[in-house]
N, C-alpha and C positions, 0 to 999 in steps of 0.2 A: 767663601767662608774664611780662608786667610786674610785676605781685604780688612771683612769686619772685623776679625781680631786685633788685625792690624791696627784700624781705627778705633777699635776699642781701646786698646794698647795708650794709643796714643792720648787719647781722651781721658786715661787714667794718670799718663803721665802731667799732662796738664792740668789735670787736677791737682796732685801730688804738688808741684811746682805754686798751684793757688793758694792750694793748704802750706807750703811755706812762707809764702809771701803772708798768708793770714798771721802765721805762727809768728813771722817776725813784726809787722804791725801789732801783734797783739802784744808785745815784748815792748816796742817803744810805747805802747799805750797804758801800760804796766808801771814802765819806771817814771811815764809822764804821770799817772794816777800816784804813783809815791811821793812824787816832786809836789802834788796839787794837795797830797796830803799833810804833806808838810806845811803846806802855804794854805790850808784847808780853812782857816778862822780867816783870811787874808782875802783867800778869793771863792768862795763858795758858792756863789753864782757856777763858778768856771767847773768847778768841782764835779758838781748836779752835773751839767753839760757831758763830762766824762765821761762821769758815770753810766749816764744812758747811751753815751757810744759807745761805753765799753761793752753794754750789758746787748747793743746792736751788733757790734763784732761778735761778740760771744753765742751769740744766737746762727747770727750767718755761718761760724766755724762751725758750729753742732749741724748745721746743714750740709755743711759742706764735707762734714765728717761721714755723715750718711748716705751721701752722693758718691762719696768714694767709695764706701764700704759695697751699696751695691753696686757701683760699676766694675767694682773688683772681683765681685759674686759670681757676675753677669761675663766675665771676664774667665772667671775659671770654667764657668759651664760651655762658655764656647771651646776655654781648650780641649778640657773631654769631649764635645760633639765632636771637635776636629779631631781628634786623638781616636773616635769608634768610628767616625766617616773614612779613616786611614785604614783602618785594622781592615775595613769591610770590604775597600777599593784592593787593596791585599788580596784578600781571599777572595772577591771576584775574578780578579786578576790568576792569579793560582786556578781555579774552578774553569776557568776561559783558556789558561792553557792547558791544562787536562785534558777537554774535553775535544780541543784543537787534536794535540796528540794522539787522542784514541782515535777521532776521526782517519788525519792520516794513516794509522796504523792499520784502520777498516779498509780505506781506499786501497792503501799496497796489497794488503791481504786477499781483496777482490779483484784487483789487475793481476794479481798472480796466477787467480784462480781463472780465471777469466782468460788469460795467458794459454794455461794447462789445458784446459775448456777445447781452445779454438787449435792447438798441436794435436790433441787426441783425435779431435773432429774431423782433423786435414787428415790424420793416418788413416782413420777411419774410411775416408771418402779415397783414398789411395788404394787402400787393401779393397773395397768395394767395386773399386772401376777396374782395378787386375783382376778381378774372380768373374766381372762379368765379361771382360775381354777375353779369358780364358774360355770361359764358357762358352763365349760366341766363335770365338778360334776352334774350340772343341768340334761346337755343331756344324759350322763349318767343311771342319777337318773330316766327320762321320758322314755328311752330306756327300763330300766328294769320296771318301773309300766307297762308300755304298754305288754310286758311280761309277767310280773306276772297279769297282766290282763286276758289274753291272756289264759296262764294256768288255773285260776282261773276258765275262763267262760266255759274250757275244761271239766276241773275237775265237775262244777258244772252239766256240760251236763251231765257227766258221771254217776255221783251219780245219776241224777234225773232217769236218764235208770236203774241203779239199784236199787232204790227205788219201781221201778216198776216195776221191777224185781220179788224184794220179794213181793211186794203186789200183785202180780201174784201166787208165792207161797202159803203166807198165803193164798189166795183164796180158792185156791187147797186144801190145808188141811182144811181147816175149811167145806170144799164141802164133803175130804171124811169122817172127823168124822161127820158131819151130815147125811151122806149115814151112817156110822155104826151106829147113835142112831136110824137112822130112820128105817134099815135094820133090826139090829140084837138088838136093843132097848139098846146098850151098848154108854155112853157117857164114852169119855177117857178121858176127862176134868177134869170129876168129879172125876173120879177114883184115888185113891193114888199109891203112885208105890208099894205097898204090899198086894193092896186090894185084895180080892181072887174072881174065877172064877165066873161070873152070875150063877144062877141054869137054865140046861135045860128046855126047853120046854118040856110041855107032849107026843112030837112024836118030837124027834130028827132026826132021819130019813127023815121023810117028808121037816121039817125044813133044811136038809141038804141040800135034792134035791132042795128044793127051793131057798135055797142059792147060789149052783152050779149054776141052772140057771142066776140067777140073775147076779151072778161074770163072768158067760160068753157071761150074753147081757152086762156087764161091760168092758168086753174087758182085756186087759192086765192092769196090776196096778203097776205103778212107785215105788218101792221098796226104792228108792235112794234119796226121794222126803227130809226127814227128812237130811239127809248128806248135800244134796245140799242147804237148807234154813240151816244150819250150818255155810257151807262155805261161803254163801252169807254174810250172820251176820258177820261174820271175817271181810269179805272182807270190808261190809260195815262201820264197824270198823276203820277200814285200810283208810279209804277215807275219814269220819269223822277228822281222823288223821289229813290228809293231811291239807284237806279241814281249820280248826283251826291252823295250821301254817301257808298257806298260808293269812291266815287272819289279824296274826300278822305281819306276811312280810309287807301284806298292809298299816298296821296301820303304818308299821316305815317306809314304803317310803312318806307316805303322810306325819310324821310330817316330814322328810327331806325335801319333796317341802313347806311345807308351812315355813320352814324355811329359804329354798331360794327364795321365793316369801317374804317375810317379809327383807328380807338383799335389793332383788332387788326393794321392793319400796321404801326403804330409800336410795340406790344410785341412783333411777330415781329421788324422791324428792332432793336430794343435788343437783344433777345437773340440775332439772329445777329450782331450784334456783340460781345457778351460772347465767345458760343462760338467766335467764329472767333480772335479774342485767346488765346484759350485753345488753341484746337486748333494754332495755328499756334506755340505754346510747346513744347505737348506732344510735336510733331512733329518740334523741334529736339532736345528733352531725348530721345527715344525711338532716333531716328537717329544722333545726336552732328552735327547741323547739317543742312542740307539748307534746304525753305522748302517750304509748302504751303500750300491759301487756299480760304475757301469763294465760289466765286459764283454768283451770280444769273441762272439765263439770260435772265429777261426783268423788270428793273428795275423796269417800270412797274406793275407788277403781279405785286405782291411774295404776296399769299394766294396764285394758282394757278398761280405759277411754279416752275419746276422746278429744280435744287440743282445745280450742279456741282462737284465736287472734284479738284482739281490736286495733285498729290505733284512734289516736286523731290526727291528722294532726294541724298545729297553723292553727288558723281561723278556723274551721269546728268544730265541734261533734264528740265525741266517736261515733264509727260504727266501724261492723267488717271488715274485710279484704275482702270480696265478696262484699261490697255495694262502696271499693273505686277504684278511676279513673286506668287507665291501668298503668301510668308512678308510680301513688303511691302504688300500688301494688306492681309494678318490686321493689322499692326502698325498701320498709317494707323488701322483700323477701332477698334485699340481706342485709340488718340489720339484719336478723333472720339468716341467712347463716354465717355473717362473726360474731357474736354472736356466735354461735356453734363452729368456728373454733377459735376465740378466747379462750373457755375453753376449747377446745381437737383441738390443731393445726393437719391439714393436708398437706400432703407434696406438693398433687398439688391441681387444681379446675380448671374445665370447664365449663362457662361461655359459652351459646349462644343466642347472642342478647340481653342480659340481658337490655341495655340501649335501644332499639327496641322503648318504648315507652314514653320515659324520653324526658326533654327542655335539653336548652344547662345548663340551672344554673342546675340542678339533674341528669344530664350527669357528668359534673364537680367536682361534690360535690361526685358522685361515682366512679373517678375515681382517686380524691384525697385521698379517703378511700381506693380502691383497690392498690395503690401504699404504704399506709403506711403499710397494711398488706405485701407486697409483701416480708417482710425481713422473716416472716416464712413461708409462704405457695407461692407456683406457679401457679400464674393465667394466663390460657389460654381462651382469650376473644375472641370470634368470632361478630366481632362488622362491623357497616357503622359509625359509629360518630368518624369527627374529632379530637374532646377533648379528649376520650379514647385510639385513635390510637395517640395522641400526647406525651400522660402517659406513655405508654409502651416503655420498652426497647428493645426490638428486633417485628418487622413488617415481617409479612409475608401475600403477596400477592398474588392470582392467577390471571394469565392475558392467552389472548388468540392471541398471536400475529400472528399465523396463525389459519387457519379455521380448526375446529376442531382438535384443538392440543394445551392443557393447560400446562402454565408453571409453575411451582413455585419462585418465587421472592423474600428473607430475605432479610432486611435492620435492621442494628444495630445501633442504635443510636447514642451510644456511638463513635462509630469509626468515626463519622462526626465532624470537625472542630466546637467549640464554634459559629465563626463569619459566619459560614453556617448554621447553627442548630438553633441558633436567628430568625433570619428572616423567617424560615420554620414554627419556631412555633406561629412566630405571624402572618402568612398569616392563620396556620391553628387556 
């Protein structure tokens, strides 16, 4: 476009420079016409001749006056074309870097996100693989108390059989050294291991026979008795042993549990704080206000304590969850539900009948909720209400179009025309 102006330009200047050159030949042909006017009776011939070249210059200038005018015409239109092709190439220019800018501004904003996305995910998957390593250390840990329980109560059997064992023994001995004091008047108790023999009786003899007898309404006498309360004493030894390690085993699996009974009431406390934050959200958005609250009924003992749940519905009284109406039940239950799955998303949920006893307004209101969760978790609703099958993306129906013989029937939503899908959902 600059080119042609250019050459236009120049086309006009060389005209302009023609039309001088005409202007000044028509000048000398002027005073050469004055000069032949003078000399007009003289040379008239010459005169005529003039004349008609003047009246051919004069003709050619008016052409040439015309030529210039539109190429000067022709001339300004190119400058405005070029002058609104400029303005346009501008505001292209402008509109191309805007849109450059927003773009980048999109990309950082989604690498941030995206950023944020994959750190939560990583903590996520941290806190996930410690609760399951806990857990498994847990069961673990309860596998072998149970065990060492086990063994313990074995062990303990065991010793007690042998306790009674040797208290069977000592029996025994203590029976025959009091048969010897009582017999032969000799106590081995007292005796030291160098002390020297009693003195006989005055009829040893007699005293023998009499002994004789005695030893053989005595029957046989266990020789072995002293070895075997020996061995026993080892053994018993031996089992004491035992018995004091396994005690210390115990003591260090019990501080192990109580150290993961102490870890798992402070990840049950964080997350019934998460959940209850949440549910007591869910509870307001679900009702249009009201106030609801998870507590504890016994503080102190947060693992095997029991849950209670309070509903304040707007217009009514705190009361718990058993004293409210069927439809506000269903509704608290899935606030408490979609609470839970808000701090620990699930991939799917089944729902049945969950709306069973809900109006159409707390039909609505949970199925507005159930579709804004639907971006992480998948709900499978087994419902009769309109408003919920209106929500859902894909419908599936059982019919029975012959007698006894059920069919299955999907409809996707999505795949239905805007201008058919309208009127469907405002019939339903």
């Amino acid at each position: 476009m600059r080119a042609e102006c250019a050459r236009f330009q120049g086309e006009a200047a060389a005209s302009s420079t023609e039309v001088q050159g005409v202007n000044t030949r028509l000048d000398q042909l002027l005073r050469a016409a004055a000069d032949a006017e003078r000399e007009r009776e003289l040379q008239s011939l010459d005169s005529t001749a003039a004349q008609v070249a003047v009246s051919r210059v004069t003709e050619r200038l008016a052409g040439v006056h015309q030529k210039a005018a539109e190429l000067g015409a022709e001339a300004r239109q190119r400058h405005a074309d070029a002058a609104t092709l400029a303005a346009d190439e501008r505001s292209t220019r402008h509109r191309r870097l805007e849109t450059t800018l927003a773009v980048l501004r999109a990309t950082g904003e989604a690498a941030t996100r995206y950023a944020d996305k994959d750190a939560r995910t990583q903590v996520v998957r941290e806190l996930t693989a410690r609760r399951d390593a806990v857990q498994a250390a847990r069961a673990e840990l309860q596998a072998a108390l149970k065990e060492s329980r086990a063994a313990t109560q074995g062990q303990q059997q065991a010793a007690h059989a042998r306790e009674l064992a040797v208290r069977d023994l000592l029996n025994q001995r203590d029976a025959v050294v009091a048969r010897l004091r009582d017999d032969f008047s000799v106590d081995l108790r007292l005796l030291p291991a160098d002390a020297p023999l009693p003195e006989l009786p005055p009829d040893p003899a007699g005293e023998i026979d009499e002994l004789r007898r005695k030893v053989v309404k005595l029957g046989s006498v266990n020789v072995e008795a002293i070895a075997e309360l020996a061995a026993l004493e080892q053994r018993e030894g031996d089992l004491r042993g035992q018995f004091d390690d396994l005690s210390q085993g115990r003591q260090a699996l019990q501080a192990i549990i109580d150290q993961i009974n102490a870890d798992s009431r402070k990840l049950f406390a964080d997350m019934l704080t998460v959940v209850r934050q949440h549910f007591q959200e869910l509870f307001r958005k679900v009702f249009g206000g009201g106030q609801a609250d998870i507590v504890l009924e016994d503080e102190s003992d947060v693992l095997e304590s029991g849950i209670e749940i309070t509903a304040h519905p707007p217009g009514k009284q705190a009361q718990s969850l058993s004293l409210l109406s069927g439809g506000e039940r269903a509704l608290t239950a899935a606030a408490l539900l979609l609470a839970i799955f808000r701090s620990k998303p699930s991939p799917f949920c089944l729902l049945d009948e969950i709306d069973a006893a809900m109006d159409e307004a707390n039909t609505a209101r949970l199925a507005d909720l159930l579709r804004e969760y639907s971006h992480k978790t998948q709900f499978i609703v087994i419902t009769h209400k309109k408003r919920t099958m209106a929500r859902a993306d894909v419908l599936h129906g059982v019919t029975m179009q012959e007698s006894g013989v059920s069919r299955l029937v999907a409809v996707r939503f999505e795949d239905w025309p805007e201008d058919d899908a309208a009127p469907a959902r405002q019939a339903a």
